[in-house]
C-alpha positions in Angstrom: -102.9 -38.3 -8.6 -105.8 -40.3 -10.5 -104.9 -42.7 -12.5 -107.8 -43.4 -15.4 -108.1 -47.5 -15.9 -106.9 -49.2 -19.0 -109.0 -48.6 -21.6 -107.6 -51.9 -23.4 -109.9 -55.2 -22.8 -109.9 -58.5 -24.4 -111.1 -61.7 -23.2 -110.2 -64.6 -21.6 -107.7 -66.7 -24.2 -106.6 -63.1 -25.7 -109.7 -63.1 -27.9 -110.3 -59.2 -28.5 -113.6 -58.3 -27.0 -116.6 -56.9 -29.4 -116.9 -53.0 -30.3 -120.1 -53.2 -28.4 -118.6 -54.9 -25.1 -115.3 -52.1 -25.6 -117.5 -49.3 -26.1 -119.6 -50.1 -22.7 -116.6 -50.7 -20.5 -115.1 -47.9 -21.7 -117.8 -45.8 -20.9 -118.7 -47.2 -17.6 -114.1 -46.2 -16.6 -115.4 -42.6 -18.1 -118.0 -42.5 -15.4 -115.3 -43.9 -12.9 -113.0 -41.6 -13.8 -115.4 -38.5 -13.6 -117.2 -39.7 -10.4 -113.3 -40.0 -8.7 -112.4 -36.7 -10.2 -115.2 -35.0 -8.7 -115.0 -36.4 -5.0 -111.1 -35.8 -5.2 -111.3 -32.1 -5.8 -114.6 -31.8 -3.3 -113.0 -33.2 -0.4 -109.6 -32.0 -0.9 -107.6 -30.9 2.3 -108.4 -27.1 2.5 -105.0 -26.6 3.9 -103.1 -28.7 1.4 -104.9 -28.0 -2.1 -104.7 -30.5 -4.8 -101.2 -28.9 -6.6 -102.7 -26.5 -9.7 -100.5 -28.6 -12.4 -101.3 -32.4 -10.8 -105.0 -31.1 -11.2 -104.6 -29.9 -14.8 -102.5 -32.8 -16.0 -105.8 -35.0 -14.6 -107.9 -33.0 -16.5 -105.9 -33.3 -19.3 -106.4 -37.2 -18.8 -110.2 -36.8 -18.2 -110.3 -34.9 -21.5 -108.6 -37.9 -23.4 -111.3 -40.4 -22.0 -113.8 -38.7 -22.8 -112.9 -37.9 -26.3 -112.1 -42.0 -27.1 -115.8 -42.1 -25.5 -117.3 -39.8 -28.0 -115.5 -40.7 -31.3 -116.3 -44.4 -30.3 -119.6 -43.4 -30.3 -119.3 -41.6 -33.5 -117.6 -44.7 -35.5 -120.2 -46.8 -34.3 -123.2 -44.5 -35.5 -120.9 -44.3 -38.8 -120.7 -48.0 -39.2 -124.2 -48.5 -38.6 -125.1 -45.8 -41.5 -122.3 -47.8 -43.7 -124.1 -51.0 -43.1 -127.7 -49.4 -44.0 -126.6 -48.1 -46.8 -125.0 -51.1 -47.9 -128.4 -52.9 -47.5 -130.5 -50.1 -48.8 -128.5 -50.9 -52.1 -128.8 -54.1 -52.1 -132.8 -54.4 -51.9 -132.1 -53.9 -55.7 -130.3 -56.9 -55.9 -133.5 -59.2 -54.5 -134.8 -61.2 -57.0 -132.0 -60.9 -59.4 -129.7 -63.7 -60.5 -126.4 -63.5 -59.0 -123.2 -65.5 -60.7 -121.0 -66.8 -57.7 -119.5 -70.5 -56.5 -121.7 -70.6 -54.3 -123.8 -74.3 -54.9 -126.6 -74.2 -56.8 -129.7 -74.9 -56.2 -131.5 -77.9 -58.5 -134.8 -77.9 -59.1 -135.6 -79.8 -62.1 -134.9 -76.6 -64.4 -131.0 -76.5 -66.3 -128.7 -74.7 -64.5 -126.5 -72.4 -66.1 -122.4 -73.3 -66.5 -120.2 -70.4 -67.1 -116.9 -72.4 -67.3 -113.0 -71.4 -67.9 -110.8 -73.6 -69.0 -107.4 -73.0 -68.9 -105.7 -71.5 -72.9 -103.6 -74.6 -73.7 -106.5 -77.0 -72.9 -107.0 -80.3 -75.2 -110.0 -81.8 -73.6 -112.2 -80.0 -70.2 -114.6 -81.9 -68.5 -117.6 -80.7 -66.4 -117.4 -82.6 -63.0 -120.5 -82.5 -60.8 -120.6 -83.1 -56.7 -123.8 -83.5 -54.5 -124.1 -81.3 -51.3 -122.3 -84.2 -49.9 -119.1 -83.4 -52.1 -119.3 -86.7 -53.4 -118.6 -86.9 -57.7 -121.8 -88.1 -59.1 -121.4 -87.4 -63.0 -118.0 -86.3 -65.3 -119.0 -84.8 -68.7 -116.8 -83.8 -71.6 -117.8 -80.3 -72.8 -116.2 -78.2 -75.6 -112.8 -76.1 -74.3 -114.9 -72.8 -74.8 -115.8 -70.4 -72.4 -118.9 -70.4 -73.9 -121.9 -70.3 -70.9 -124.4 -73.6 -71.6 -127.0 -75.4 -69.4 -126.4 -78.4 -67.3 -129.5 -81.0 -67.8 -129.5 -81.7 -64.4 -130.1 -85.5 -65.9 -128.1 -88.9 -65.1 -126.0 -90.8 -68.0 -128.7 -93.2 -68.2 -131.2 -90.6 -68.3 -132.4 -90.6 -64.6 -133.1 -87.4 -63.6 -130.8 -86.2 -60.3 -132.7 -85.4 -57.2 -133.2 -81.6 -56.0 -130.8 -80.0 -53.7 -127.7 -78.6 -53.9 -125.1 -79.3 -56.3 -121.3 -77.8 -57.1 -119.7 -78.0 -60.5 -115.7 -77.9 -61.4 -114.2 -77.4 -64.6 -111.0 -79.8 -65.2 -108.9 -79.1 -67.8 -106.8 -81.7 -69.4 -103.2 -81.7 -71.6 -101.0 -84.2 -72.7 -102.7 -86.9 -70.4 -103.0 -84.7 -67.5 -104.8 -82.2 -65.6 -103.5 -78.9 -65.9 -106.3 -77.0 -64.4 -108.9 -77.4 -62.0 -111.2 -74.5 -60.9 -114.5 -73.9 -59.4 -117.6 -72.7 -61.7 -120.0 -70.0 -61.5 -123.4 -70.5 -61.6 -126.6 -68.2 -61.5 -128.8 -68.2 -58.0 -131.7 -66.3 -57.8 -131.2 -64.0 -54.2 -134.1 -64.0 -51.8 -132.8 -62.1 -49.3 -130.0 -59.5 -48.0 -128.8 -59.3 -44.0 -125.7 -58.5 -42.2 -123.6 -61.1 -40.6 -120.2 -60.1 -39.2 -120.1 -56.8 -40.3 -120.4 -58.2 -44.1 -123.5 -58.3 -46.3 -124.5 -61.5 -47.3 -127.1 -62.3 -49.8 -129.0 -66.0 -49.6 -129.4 -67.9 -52.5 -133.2 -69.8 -53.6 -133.0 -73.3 -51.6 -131.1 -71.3 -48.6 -127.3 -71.0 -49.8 -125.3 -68.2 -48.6 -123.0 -66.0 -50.1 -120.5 -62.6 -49.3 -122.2 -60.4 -51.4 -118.3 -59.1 -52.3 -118.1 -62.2 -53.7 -120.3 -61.9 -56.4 -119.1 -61.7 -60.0 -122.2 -60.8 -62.1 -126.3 -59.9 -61.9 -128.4 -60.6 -64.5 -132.7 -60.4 -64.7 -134.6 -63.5 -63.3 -135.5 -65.8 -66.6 -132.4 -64.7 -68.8 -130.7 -68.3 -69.8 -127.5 -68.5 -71.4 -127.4 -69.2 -74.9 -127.5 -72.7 -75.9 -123.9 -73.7 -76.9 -124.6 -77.0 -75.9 -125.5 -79.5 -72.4 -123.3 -81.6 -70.1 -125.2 -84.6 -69.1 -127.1 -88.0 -70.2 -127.2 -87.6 -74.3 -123.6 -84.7 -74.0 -122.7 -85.3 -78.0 -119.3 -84.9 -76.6 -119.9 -88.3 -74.5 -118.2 -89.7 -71.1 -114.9 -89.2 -69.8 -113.2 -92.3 -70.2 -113.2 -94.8 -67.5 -109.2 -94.3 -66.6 -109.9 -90.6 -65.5 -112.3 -91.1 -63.3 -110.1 -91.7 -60.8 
């Protein structure tokens, strides 16, 4: 009796292999299996014919290969319709300002600050790193939630250079920090690709981002309100310098 080949692969170090790789080895032990099946019952002893229920039970198996063929082939097809029309939506989204963690991108122009500082807050402070992850400035802001526009400007009134820079909100009670969380910011998307099976949309200056992990659109231009600026001239001040630890 014919015996069809695993149709389980991974790769060397247990790594499971790709859809594509699967779907082509599976086909190719389809073929196998055929080609086999075919010379079996062709050349077959005349005198001692292949037994009627070993021959059925083969085609039985032949008929389970080459269903796993086809419906791989049909959730691959779906996938790629999935994906298109993922990205057929999302040509919408170029252009538009999308609110994420992702870094943003400083150009000279304020960047919008959408912080959220924990309830029982008595103090929140902007805190600013360079793509580097290095601090380079600690504001005091008002504990609001209030969106307002970082200056993008040094406490002695240098402007920072352009590139990429991250922003955390720290929130402070009874001497301490209760709170510390990542803030959203506003990056105009330039493009939308798939990578990995997820969309991802990049960012002006060439940051990246899962599209699922976008929070909020808004149109190109629309600034938040002015509630107030973190930076050089912040009528809230400095942090003192026994929290800048």
């Amino acid at each position: 009796m014919i015996t069809p080949t695993s149709t389980t692969f991974a790769h060397p170090g247990g790594n499971t292999a790709t859809p594509a790789a699967s779907t082509s080895v599976l086909s190719s032990d389809f073929e196998t299996f055929l080609k086999m099946l075919t010379a079996q019952a062709r050349f077959q002893d005349p005198l001692e014919p292949l037994d009627s229920s070993e021959y059925a039970a083969q085609l039985a198996q032949f008929s389970m290969v080459e269903q796993q063929v086809l419906s791989n082939d049909l959730l691959t097809a779906l996938s790629a319709q999935l994906g298109s029309g993922n990205m057929a939506q999302l040509t919408g989204w170029i252009g538009m300002e999308a609110l994420s963690t992702a870094p943003a991108y400083f150009d000279g122009a304020p960047i919008t600050i959408t912080p959220n500082p924990a309830a029982a807050s008595e103090e929140v402070f902007l805190v600013v790193y360079d793509e580097n992850g290095t601090e380079v400035q600690r504001s005091s802001i008002p504990v609001s939630a209030d969106p307002f526009q970082w200056a993008g400007v040094a406490d002695d009134g240098t402007p920072f250079a352009n590139g990429f820079y991250s922003f955390e909100i720290e929130s402070w009670a009874g001497g301490e920090v209760v709170l510390t969380d990542p803030v959203e910011t506003y990056g105009r998307v330039t493009e939308a690709r798939m990578q990995g099976g997820q969309t991802v949309l990049v960012l002006e200056g060439g940051a990246a981002v899962l599209a699922s992990d976008v929070t909020g659109l808004r149109e190109p231009g629309l600034a938040a309100p002015l509630s107030g600026s973190a930076g050089a001239g912040s009528s809230n001040g400095s942090v003192p310098t026994d929290r800048r630890g």
